[in-house]
C-alpha positions in Angstrom: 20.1 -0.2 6.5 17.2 1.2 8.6 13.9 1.7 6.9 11.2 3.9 8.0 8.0 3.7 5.8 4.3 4.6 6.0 1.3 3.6 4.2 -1.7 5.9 4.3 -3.8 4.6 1.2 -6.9 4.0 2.9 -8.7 4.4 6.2 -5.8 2.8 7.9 -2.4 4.8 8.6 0.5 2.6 9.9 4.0 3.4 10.4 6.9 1.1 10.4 10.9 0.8 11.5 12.8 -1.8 9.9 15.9 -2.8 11.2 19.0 -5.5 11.2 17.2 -7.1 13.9 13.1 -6.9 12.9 10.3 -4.8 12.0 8.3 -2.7 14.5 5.1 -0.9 13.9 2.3 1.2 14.8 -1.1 0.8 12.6 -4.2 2.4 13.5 -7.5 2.6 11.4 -8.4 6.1 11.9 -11.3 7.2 9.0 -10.0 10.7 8.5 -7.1 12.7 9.9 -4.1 11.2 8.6 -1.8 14.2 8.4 -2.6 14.5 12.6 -1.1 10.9 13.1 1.4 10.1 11.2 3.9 12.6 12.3 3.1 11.6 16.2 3.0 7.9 14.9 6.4 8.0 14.0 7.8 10.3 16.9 6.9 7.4 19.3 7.7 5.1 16.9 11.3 6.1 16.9 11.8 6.7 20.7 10.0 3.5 21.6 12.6 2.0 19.3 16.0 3.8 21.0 16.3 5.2 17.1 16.0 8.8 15.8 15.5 10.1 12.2 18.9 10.3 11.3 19.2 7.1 11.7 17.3 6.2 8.8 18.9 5.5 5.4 15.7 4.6 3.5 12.0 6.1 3.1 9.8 4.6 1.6 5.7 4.9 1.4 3.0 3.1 0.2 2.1 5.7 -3.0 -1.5 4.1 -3.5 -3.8 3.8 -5.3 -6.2 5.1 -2.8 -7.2 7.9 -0.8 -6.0 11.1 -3.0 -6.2 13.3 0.1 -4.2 10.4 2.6 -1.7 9.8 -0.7 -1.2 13.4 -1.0 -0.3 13.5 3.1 1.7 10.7 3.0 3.8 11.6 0.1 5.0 14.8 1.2 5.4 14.0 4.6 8.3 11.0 3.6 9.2 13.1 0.4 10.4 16.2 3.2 12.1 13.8 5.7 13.6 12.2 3.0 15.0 15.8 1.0 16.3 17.3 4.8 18.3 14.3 5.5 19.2 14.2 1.6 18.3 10.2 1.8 16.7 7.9 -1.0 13.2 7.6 -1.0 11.2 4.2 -2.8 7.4 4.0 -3.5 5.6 0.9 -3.3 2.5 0.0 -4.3 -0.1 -0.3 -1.5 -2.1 -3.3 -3.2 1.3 -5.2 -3.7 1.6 -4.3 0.2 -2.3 -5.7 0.7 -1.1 -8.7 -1.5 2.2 -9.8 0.2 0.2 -10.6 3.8 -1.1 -13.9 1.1 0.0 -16.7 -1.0 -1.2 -18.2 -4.4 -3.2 -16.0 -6.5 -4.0 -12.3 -4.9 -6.6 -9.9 -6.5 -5.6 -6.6 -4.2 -9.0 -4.5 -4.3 -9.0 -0.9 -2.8 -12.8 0.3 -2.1 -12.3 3.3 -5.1 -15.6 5.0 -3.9 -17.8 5.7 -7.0 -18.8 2.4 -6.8 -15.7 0.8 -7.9 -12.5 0.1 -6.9 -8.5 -0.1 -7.6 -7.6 -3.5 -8.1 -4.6 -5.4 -9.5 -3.6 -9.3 -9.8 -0.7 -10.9 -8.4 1.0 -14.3 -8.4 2.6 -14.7 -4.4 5.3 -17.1 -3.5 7.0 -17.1 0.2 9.5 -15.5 0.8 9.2 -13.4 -2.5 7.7 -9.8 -3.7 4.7 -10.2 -5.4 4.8 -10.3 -9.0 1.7 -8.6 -10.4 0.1 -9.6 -13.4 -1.0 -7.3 -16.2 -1.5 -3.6 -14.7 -3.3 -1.7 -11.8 -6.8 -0.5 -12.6 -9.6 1.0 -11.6 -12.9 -0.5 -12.8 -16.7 -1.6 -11.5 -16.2 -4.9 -9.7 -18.3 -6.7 -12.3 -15.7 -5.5 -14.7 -13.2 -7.5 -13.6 -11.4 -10.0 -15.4 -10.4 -12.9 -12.9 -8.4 -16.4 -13.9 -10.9 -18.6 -14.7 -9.7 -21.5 -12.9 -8.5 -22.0 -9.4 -8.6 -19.9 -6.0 -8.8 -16.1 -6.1 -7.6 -14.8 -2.8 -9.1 -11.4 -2.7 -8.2 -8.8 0.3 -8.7 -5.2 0.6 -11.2 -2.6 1.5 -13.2 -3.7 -1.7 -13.9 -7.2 -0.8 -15.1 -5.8 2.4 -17.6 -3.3 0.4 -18.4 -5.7 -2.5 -17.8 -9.2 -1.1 -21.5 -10.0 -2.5 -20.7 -9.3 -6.1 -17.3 -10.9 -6.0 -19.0 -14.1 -4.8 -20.9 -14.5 -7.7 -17.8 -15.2 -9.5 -17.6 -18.0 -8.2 -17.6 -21.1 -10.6 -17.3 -24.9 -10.8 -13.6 -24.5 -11.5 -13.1 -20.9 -9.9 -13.0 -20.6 -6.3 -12.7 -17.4 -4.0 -11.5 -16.6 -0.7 -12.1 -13.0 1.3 -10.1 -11.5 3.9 -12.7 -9.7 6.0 -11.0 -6.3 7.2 -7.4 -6.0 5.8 -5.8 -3.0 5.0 -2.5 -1.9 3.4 0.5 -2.1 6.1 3.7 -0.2 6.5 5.6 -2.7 7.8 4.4 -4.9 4.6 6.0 -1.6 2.9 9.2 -1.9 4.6 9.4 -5.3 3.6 9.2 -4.1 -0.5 11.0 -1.5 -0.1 14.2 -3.6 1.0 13.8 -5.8 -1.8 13.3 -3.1 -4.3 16.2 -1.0 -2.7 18.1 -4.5 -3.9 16.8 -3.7 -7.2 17.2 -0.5 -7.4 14.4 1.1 -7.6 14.8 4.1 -5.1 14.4 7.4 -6.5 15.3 11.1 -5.6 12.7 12.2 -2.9 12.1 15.6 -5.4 10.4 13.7 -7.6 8.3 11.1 -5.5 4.8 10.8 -6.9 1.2 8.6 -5.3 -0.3 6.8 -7.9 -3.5 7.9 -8.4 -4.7 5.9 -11.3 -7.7 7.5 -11.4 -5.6 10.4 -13.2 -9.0 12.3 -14.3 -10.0 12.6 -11.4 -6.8 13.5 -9.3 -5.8 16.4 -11.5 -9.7 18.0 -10.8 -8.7 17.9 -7.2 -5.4 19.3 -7.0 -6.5 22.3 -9.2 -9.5 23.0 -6.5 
């Protein structure tokens, strides 16, 4: 089954075609914009590849947290190539995406502006989908609660904003490790999405949803 996903959670936008025979993509970090690449993104995508859109038989997107205006793009852009070719469309998170480029123990941080930022544990293992531990949250990086033993791999937009404050946690018994200047990354999305397509977890493009967590906040901006 061919795979075409997106992630467009953060500054980054990055587009990806998953096939029998590998995974291709196109990633770019592009500030603002979003809804002016992607579509281009995955035009040249496709022909660079010999493939075309109906050749697809799975969309899937990274549906955040993040960037309500690039999770809103994103979204509706897979949720109406999805409905018009009356395929299956799977959302996966963008920090499990962040967290599956690691091993050991990932904290996934996604700069939340507001001075915080969207974060979620998660135990990594090769070769498997990252199993995350407790729930996704949004918090003040101080607020976090971190295992208090062993090393923290943390990656994301937030280490790169609060790297300083994370460090601090450090401990006798707690060690961490940054990745400078990782973002989310369709092809990582492509990658989730086949597993959880094994697992069943597609669902009807009509009701495809980002995940805001930030849920106060989201609804003040869509009723703008």
């Amino acid at each position: 089954m061919n795979i075409l996903a997106l992630d467009s959670s953060t500054e980054a936008c990055s587009v990806a075609l998953l096939t029998k025979q590998n995974v291709v993509e196109k990633f770019e970090v592009v500030g603002r914009g979003h809804a002016e690449h992607l579509l281009p993104m995955i035009n040249a995508l496709l022909k660079e590849n010999g493939a075309s859109i109906d050749d697809i038989g799975l969309f899937a997107y990274g549906s955040g947290p993040g960037s309500f205006t690039g999770l809103r793009i994103g979204t509706a852009m897979m949720q109406g190539l999805a409905l018009a070719r009356e395929r299956k469309l799977i959302a996966v998170s963008s920090l499990a995406a962040l967290a599956s480029r690691q091993q050991g123990t990932v904290l996934s941080v996604i700069d939340a502006r507001m001075d915080q930022i969207y974060h979620g544990l998660y135990r990594v293992q090769k070769n498997n989908s990252p199993e995350l531990s407790g729930k996704i949250s949004v918090s003040y990086p101080d607020e976090i609660d971190l295992p208090d033993s062993g090393n923290i791999i943390l990656t994301g937009t937030g280490w790169d904003r609060y790297k300083d404050k994370f460090m601090l946690m450090k401990s006798a018994d707690r060690e961490i490790t940054g990745i400078d200047n990782e973002y989310p990354h369709a092809a990582d999305i492509a990658r989730l999405a086949l597993y959880g397509s094994g697992q069943g977890r597609e669902t009807d493009p009509a009701n495809a949803l980002p995940h805001y967590v930030r849920n106060k906040v989201a609804k003040t901006m869509a009723e703008r």
